[in-house]
PAVEXMAR-576554 format. One line per 10 residues: number of its first residue (from 1); their letters; for each residue y, x, z negated of C-alpha. Coordinates in steps of 0.5 Angstrom, whole numbers, plus 500, padded with zeros to 3 digits. Each point is the difference from the previous one (the first is absolute). Example, Ala and Ser with C-alpha at 12.3 -4.5 7.8 and 13.67 -1.06 7.14 Angstrom:
2
1 = as = 491 525 484; 507 502 502
END
This chain:
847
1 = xxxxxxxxxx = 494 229 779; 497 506 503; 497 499 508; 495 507 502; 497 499 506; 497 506 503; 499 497 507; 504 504 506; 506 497 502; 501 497 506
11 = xxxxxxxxxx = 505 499 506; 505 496 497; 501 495 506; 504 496 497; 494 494 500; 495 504 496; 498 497 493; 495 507 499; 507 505 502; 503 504 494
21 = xxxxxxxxxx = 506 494 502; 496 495 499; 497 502 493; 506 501 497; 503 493 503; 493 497 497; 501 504 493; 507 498 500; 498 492 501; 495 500 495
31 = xxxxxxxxxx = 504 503 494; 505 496 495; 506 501 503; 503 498 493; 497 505 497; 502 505 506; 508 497 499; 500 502 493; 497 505 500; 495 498 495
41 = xxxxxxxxxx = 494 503 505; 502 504 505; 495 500 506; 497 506 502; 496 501 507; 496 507 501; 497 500 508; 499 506 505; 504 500 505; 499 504 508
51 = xxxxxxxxxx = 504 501 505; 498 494 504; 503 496 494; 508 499 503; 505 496 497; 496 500 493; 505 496 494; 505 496 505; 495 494 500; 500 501 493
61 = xxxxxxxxxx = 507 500 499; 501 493 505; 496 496 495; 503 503 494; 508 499 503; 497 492 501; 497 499 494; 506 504 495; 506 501 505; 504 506 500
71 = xxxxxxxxxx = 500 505 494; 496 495 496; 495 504 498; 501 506 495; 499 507 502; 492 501 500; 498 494 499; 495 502 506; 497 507 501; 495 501 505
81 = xxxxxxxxxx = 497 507 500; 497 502 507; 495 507 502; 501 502 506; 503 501 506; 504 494 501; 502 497 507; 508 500 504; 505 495 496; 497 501 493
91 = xxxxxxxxxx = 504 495 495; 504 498 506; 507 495 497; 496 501 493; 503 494 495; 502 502 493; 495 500 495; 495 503 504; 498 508 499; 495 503 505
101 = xxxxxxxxxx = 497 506 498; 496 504 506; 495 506 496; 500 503 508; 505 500 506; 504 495 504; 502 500 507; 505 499 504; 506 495 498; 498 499 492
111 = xxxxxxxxxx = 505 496 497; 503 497 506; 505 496 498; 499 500 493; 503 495 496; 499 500 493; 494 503 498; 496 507 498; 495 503 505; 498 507 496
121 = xxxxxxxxxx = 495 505 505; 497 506 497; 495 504 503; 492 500 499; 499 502 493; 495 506 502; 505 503 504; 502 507 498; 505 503 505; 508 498 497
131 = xxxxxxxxxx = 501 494 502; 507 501 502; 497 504 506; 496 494 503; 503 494 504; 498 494 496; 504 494 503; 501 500 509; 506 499 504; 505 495 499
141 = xxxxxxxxxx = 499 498 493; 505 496 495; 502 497 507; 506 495 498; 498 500 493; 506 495 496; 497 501 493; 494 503 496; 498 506 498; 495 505 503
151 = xxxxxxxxxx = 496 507 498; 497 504 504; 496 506 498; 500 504 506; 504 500 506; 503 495 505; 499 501 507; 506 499 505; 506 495 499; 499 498 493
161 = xxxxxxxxxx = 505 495 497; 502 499 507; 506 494 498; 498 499 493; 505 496 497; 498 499 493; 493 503 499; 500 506 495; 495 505 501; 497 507 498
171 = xxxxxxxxxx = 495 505 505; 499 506 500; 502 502 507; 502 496 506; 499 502 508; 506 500 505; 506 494 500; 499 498 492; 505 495 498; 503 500 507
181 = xxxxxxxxxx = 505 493 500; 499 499 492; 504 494 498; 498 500 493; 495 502 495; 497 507 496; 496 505 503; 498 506 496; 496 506 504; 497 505 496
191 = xxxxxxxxxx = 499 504 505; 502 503 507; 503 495 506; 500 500 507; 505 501 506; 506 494 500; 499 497 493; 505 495 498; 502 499 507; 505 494 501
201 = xxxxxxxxxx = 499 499 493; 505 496 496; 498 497 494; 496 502 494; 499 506 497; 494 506 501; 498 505 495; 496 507 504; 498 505 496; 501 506 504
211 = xxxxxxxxxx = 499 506 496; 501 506 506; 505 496 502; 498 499 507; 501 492 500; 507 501 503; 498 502 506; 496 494 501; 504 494 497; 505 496 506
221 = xxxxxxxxxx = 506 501 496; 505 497 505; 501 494 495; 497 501 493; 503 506 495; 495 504 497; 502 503 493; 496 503 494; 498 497 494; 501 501 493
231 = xxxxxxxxxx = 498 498 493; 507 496 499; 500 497 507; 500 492 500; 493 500 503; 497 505 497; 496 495 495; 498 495 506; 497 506 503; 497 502 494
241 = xxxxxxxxxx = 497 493 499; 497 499 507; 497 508 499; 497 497 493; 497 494 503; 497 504 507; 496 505 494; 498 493 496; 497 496 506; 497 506 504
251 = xxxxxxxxxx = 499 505 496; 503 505 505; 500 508 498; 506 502 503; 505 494 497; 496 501 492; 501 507 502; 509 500 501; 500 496 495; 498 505 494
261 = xxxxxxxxxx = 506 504 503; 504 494 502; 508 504 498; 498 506 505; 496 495 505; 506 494 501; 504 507 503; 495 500 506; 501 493 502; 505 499 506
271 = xxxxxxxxxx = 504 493 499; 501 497 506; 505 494 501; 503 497 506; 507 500 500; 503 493 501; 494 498 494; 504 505 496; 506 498 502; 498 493 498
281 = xxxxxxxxxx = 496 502 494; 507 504 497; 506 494 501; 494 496 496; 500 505 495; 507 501 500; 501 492 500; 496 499 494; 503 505 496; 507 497 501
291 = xxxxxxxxxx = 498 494 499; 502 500 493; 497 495 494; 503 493 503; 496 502 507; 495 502 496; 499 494 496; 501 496 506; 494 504 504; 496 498 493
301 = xxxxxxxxxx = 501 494 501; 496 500 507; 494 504 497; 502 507 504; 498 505 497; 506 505 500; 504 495 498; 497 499 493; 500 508 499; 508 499 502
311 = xxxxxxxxxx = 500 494 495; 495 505 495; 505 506 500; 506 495 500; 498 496 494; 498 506 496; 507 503 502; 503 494 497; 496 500 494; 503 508 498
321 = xxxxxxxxxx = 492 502 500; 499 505 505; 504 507 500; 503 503 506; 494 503 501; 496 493 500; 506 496 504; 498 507 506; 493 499 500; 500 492 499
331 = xxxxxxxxxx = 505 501 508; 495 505 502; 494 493 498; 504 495 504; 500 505 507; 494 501 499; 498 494 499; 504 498 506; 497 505 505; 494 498 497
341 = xxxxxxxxxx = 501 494 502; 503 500 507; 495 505 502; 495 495 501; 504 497 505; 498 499 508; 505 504 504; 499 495 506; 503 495 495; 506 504 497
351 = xxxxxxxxxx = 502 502 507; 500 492 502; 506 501 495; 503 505 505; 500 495 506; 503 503 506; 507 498 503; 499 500 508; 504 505 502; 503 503 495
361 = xxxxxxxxxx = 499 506 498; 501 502 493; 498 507 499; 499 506 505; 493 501 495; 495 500 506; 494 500 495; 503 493 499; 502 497 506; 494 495 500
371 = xxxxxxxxxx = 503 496 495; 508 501 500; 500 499 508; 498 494 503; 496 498 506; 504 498 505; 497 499 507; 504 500 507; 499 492 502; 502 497 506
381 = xxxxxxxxxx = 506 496 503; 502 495 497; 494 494 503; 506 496 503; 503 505 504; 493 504 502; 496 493 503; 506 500 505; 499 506 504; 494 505 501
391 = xxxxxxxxxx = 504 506 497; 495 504 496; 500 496 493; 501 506 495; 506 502 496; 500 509 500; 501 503 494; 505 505 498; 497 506 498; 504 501 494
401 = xxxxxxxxxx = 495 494 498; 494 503 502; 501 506 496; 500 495 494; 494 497 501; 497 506 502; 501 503 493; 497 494 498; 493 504 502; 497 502 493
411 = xxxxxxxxxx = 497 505 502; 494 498 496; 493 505 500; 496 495 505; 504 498 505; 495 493 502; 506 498 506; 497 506 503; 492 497 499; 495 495 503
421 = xxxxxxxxxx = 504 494 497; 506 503 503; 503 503 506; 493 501 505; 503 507 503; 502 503 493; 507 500 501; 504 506 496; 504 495 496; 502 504 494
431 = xxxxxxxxxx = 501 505 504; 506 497 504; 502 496 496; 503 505 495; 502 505 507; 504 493 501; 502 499 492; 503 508 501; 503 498 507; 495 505 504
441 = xxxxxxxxxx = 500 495 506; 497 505 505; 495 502 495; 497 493 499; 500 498 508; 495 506 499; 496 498 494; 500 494 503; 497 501 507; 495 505 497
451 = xxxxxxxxxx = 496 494 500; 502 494 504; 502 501 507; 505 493 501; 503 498 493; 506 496 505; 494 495 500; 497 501 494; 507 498 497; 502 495 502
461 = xxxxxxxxxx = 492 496 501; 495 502 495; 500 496 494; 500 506 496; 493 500 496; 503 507 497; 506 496 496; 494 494 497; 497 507 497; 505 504 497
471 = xxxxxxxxxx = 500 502 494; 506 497 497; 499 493 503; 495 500 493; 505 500 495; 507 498 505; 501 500 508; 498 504 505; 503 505 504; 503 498 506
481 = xxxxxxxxxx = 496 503 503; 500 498 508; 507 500 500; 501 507 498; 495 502 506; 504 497 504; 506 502 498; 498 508 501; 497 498 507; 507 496 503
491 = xxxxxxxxxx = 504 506 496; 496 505 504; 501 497 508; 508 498 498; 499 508 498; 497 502 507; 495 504 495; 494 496 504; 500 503 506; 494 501 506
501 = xxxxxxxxxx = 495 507 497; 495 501 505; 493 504 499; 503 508 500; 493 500 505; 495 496 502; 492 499 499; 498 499 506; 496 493 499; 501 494 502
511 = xxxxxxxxxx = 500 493 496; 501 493 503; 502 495 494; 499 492 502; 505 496 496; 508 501 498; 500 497 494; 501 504 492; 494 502 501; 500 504 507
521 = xxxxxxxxxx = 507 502 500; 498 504 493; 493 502 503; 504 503 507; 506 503 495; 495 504 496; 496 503 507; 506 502 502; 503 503 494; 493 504 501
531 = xxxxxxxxxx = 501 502 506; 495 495 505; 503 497 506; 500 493 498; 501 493 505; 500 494 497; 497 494 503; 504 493 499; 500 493 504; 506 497 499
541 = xxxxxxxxxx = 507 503 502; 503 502 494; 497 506 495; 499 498 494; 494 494 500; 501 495 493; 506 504 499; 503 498 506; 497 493 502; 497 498 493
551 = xxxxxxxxxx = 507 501 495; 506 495 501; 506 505 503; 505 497 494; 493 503 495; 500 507 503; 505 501 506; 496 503 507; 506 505 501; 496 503 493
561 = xxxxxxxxxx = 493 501 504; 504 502 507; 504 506 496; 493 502 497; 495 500 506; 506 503 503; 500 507 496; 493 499 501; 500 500 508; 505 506 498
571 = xxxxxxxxxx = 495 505 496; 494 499 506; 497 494 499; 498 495 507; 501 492 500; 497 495 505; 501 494 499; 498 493 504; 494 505 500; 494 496 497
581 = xxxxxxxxxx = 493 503 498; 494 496 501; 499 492 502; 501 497 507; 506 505 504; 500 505 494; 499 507 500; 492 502 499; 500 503 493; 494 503 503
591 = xxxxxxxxxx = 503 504 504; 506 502 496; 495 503 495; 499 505 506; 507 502 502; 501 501 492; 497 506 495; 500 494 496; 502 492 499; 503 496 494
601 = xxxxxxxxxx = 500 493 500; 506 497 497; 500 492 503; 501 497 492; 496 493 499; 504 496 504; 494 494 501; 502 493 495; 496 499 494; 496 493 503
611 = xxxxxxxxxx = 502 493 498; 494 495 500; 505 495 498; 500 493 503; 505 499 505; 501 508 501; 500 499 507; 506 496 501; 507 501 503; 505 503 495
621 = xxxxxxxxxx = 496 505 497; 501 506 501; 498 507 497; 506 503 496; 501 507 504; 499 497 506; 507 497 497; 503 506 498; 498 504 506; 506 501 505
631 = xxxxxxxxxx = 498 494 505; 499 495 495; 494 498 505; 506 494 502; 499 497 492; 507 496 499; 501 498 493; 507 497 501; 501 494 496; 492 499 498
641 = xxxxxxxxxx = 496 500 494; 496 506 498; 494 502 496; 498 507 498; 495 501 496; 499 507 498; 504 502 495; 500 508 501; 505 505 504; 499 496 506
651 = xxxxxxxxxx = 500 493 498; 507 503 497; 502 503 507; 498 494 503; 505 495 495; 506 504 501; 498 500 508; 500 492 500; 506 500 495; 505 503 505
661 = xxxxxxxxxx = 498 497 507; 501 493 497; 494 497 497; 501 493 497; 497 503 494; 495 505 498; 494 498 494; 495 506 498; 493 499 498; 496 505 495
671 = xxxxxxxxxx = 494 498 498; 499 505 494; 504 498 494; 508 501 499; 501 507 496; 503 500 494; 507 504 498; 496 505 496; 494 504 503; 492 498 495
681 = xxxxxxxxxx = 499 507 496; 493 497 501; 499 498 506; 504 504 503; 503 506 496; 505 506 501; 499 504 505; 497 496 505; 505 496 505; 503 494 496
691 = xxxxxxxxxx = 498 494 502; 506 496 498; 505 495 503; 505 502 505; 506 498 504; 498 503 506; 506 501 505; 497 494 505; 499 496 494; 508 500 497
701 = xxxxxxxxxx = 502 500 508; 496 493 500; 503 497 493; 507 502 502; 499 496 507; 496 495 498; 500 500 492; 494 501 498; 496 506 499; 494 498 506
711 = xxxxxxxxxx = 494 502 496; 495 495 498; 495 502 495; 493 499 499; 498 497 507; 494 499 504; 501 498 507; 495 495 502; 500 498 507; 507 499 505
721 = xxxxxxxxxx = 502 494 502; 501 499 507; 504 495 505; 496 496 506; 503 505 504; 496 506 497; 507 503 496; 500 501 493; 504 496 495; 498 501 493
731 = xxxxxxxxxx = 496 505 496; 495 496 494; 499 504 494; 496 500 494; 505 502 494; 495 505 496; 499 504 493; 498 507 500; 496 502 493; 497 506 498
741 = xxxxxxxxxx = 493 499 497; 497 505 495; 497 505 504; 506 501 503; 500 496 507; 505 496 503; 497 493 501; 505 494 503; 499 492 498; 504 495 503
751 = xxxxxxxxxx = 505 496 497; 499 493 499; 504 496 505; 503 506 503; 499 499 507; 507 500 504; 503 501 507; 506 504 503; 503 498 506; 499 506 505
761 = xxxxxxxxxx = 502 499 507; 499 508 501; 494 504 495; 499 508 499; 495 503 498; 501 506 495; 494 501 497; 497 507 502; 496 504 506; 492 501 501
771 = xxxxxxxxxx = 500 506 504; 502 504 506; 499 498 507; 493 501 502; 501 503 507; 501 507 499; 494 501 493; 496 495 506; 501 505 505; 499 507 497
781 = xxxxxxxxxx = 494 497 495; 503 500 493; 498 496 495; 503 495 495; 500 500 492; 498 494 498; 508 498 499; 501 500 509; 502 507 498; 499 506 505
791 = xxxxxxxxxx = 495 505 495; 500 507 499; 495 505 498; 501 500 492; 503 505 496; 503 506 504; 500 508 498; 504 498 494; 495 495 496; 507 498 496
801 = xxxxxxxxxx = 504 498 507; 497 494 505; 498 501 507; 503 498 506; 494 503 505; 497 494 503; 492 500 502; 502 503 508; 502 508 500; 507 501 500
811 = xxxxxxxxxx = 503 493 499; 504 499 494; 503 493 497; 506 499 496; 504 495 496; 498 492 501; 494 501 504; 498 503 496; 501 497 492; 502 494 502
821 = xxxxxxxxxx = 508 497 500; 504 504 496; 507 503 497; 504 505 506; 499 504 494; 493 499 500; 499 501 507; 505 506 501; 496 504 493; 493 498 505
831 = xxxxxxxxxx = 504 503 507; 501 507 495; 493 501 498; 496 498 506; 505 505 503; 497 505 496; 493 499 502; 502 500 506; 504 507 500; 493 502 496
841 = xxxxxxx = 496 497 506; 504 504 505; 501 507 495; 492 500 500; 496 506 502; 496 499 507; 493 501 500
END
């Protein structure tokens, strides 16, 4: 059957029947599927397609996937043949037996995650110039491919076949980072490379043609080999193959044209393998052909292919029927063979054969590091000793560990530790970490504090998002990420490398921070560094704000935050404490704006998130960090029952708390469900912060006192229950179940029978907070976002950075006040930014 319509296409929005999706969807439910299956009557569906069209084929593959399951269909057995231009995600995840031919272009992510089926663009049949000079198919094309093959007449923009893992594809040209984290699959490029191509690759095989020989600079060669091909070489023929099939389904000049002098053409082609893929694909190689004819005839038995060659040859042998010469070319089949078939392997897959030992080193190859060292953590002290004192609860790793793990940094070609699903300042990982490998300490102290101002803090409290993104996390384990930071910090001040750098001179302009906390500190650090007299603003008796008062000590020792705010006392800085701004008895911020060149407002969001929960205004239940905070605000937890509900850092905090002040038991209500060991690649895949089930260092403290962990998952709070004399006694639950529906959002249903109490003498709430104080934005007119923050002025001089300017002149808002409750290391990267627009703001030419 043959579908023509010449309406235009429409935005394929999913629910659209009139869209180029729900055509094809329509098409493929009106036809025989039997005849589909066989092959007798392969269904063909002609439309014209434009760049509103986005995602067109995936629908068509979901429907075709439900109706045969996997690789059912034979090759071809439905073409669809689009003209025009085609929108992003053309044949996204396309299943086996389906062909997408676009006569006209694609844009970006053609191909993505392509899983067995053909996509075959060539441009617009009136176009003169050479298409080999045009880009026919956008950015980021063959995404994640994991089979299938792919021809394009034209050139690839940036980023193609970016972690292909079984895709075999033929362009005729490719923009910057091609092939980067390959892990399987073909490529062959006819055509000229941009920078960085093959980066972090390691499986595969691509083919360039490079007949001025410029390819080399281009090509990331850390860890692939790159060597020429000739007429005899094992691969010569499967290259020749995909360049035949290229000149068939595209027509394309240039392939018709290399293989008319094919012997002379092979000679220009750059082969590019990775190392560890070459070493695997050569011990399979040299195992098959030591295998002999029992092996062989054993491998037969089991359908693998090199075995029935090694059972071949060997048969033939035996029977006397093959010469000498025979018997080499019947071995030279069977490694052929061999290769052939272990080539289509995944090296994600090879390497789980690979497993590393933890600790053990068993090469000094740092390009295989990753996966012959493996990841051990410094962990804390043994949760029976560490719940008897207020020590801080960290064991200190020896350098000499350190300097493994660091080289287990793979020096991969986008390091995404470092990006927006990492760590928030951008800290120089790659480079410490192999300064640390080659035992170059001073050198990345200074790496790393070319980007953050408190690593002591950081190394010990951030929950280390950039470790959630590393690269190697994907096919093994994360580096260590956090605990080499921290062992580069501590090995510098027991070095005395850290010491007081006062400005060489100053500015002359005066800045007033209020708030002490990682935000003000990092935002005073910088001014001072920048030569500004800075005075910062705290009204409570220590410096340090939630590094002071909102961390237990036996977390982050408050002799950590005292060494650093006296280095920064040492370099200029000036610190008032028991000095509040704003409010009844406060300083007039008003006022303080006039005594400053500018102001920088650092409070954090400090006001609870509200509970409309009955029974909330009853004894006993108390905000968490009024329990963390060094008074206590008078709170016993001695011999009582305790309810958290929270189940974040503070929640965390406020369980190891109770559990060494001799609460009776602690119990821990989260209303999400219980995460699972591994992280969901679709709802939450690689490189955002994986949402999995841990054991937190409160968590273990209470299952060692009480035995069991203290969480409760999937609980909704209804109501407090309350004694006659106004005290709380119990929490009231409703057990419930998250679901995701399919537009993707989370919805909550309640269990059956699922109402509980926990008994509660004592109720903290670790749920979050709402804003900053009103006093000080009340007082100099500032408004609120609509999140209780104090706004800023959109974008600032540079449109890629945020603003930090508020709506009054001269006044400045950092950290959580301003984006709402956050990592340190969030607020310490908000503190360094909005230092730099203040430096900018004073550096300003006067009119």
């Amino acid at each position: 059957p043959v579908l023509h319509c010449t309406a235009p296409a429409v935005v394929d929005n999913f629910e659209d029947p009139a869209s180029v999706g729900g055509r094809l969807v329509a098409a493929f439910l009106a036809a025989d599927h039997a005849a589909i299956r066989s092959g007798a009557a392969p269904l063909l569906v002609e439309l014209p397609v434009c760049n509103l069209d986005r995602t067109a084929g995936t629908r068509l593959s979901y429907h075709v996937y439900k109706a045969f399951g996997v690789d059912a269909l034979p090759d071809h057995a439905i073409r669809v043949r689009l003209t025009g231009s085609a929108g992003q995600s053309l044949g996204a995840w396309l299943c086996k037996g389906i062909t997408i031919e676009v006569e006209g272009d694609s844009n970006d992510y053609c191909g993505k995650g392509l899983s067995g089926g053909h996509v075959v663009v060539v441009p617009p049949a009136h176009l003169r110039a050479a298409a080999h000079e045009h880009i026919l198919v956008g950015n980021v094309s063959l995404y994640g491919a994991t089979g299938g093959e792919a021809n394009f007449n034209g050139v690839a923009a940036e980023r193609f076949a970016v972690r292909n893992s079984g895709a075999r594809a033929v362009v005729e040209g490719v923009g910057d980072h091609g092939c980067e984290y390959m892990t399987g699959g073909r490529v062959v490029v006819l055509g000229e490379t941009g920078r960085n191509f093959a980066a972090g690759m390691s499986g595969g095989i691509a083919w360039v043609w490079d007949p001025r020989g410029t390819f080399r600079a281009n090509c990331k060669s850390t860890s692939v080999q790159l060597s020429g091909v000739g007429d005899g070489d094992a691969y010569a023929a499967e290259l020749k193959g995909l360049v035949e099939r290229h000149a068939e389904r595209t027509g394309s000049a240039r392939a018709h044209q290399l293989l008319a002098r094919w012997v002379e053409a092979l000679a220009e082609f750059v082969q590019v393998l990775p190392t560890d893929y070459k070493r695997y694909l050569e011990s399979q190689q040299a195992a098959a052909a030591a295998a002999g004819a029992g092996a062989g005839a054993g491998a037969a038995k089991k359908g693998n292919k090199a075995g029935e060659a090694a059972a071949a040859a060997a048969a033939a042998n035996k029977a006397g029927s093959a010469s000498s010469k025979e018997n080499g070319a019947a071995a030279a089949a069977t490694a052929t063979a061999a290769t052939a078939t272990a080539a289509t392997a995944d090296i994600e897959d090879l390497a789980r054969g690979l497993r590393p030992v933890p600790g053990v080193k068993r090469t000094n190859n740092r390009l295989r590091s990753f996966i012959e060292i493996g990841r051990v953590a410094d962990g804390y002290r043994p949760a029976e000793e560490r719940i008897k004192d207020r020590a801080e609860i960290y064991v200190d790793g020896a350098a000499e560990k350190s300097r493994n793990q660091a080289s287990r940094c793979m020096d991969c070609g986008t390091p995404f530790c470092q990006s927006d699903s990492g760590c928030p300042i951008a800290n120089l990982i790659p480079e410490w970490n192999e300064l640390v490998r080659r035992d170059r300490w001073r050198e990345a102290l200074d790496r790393l504090l070319a980007t953050n101002n408190f690593p002591e803090f950081t190394g010990r409290i951030c929950p280390a998002p950039c470790e959630g993104a590393c690269v190697a996390g994907i096919m093994t384990e994360s580096v260590t990420i956090k605990n080499i930071e921290w062992a580069i910090i501590d090995r510098a001040f027991r070095e005395g490398w850290v010491v007081p750098r006062p400005p060489a001179q100053r500015s002359g302009s005066k800045v007033g921070v209020v708030g002490s906390g990682p935000a003000g500190l990092a935002v005073a650090d910088q001014l001072n560094k920048m030569g500004h007299a800075v005075t910062v603003f705290e009204r409570d008796a220590r410096v340090g704000g939630l590094l002071a008062f909102g961390i237990p000590k036996f977390k982050l020792d408050p002799r950590i935050v005292e060494r650093r705010v006296q280095l920064l006392r040492d370099e200029g800085i000036e610190f008032r404490v028991n000095t509040p701004v704003g409010g009844p008895g406060g300083l007039d911020p008003k006022k303080l704006r006039g005594e400053f060149d500018a102001l920088v407002l650092c409070t954090g969001s400090t006001v609870p998130r509200p509970v409309d929960i009955p029974g909330r205004e009853a004894a006993g239940i108390h905000v968490a960090m009024d329990y963390l905070h060094d008074n206590r605000a008078g709170i016993d937890v001695r011999g009582r029952h305790v309810v958290v509900i929270g189940a974040g850092d503070t929640g965390c905090d406020v369980i190891a708390t109770a559990v060494r002040e001799g609460a009776q038991s602690v119990t821990n209500l989260a209303l999400y469900n219980k995460p699972g060991a591994a992280r969901d690649g679709e709802l939450n895949p690689w490189p955002e912060w994986p949402k999995v089930f841990r054991v937190e260092y409160g968590h273990g403290e209470a299952a060692a006192a009480y035995g069991r962990d203290p969480r409760e998952y999937g609980v909704l709070t209804k109501n407090y229950e309350v004694d006659a004399a106004g005290h709380v006694t119990g929490v009231r639950v409703q057990r419930v179940k998250w679901l995701f529906t399919r537009a993707g959002k989370r919805e909550m249903r309640e269990l059956a029978n699922g109402e509980h109490v926990f008994k509660a003498d004592l109720v903290f709430l670790a749920i979050g907070f709402s804003g900053p104080e009103a006093a000080i934005p009340d007082r100099l007119g500032l408004p609120l976002t609509q999140r209780g923050n104090i706004a800023v002025r959109g974008a600032g001089a540079d449109a890629k950075r945020p603003s930090y300017a508020t709506s009054r002149n001269g006044v400045f808002v950092a950290g959580d006040c301003r984006q709402g409750q956050s990592l340190v290391v969030t607020a310490i990267n908000s503190g360094r930014q909005a230092a730099d627009e203040v430096d900018a703001y004073l550096s300003r030419p006067l009119l």
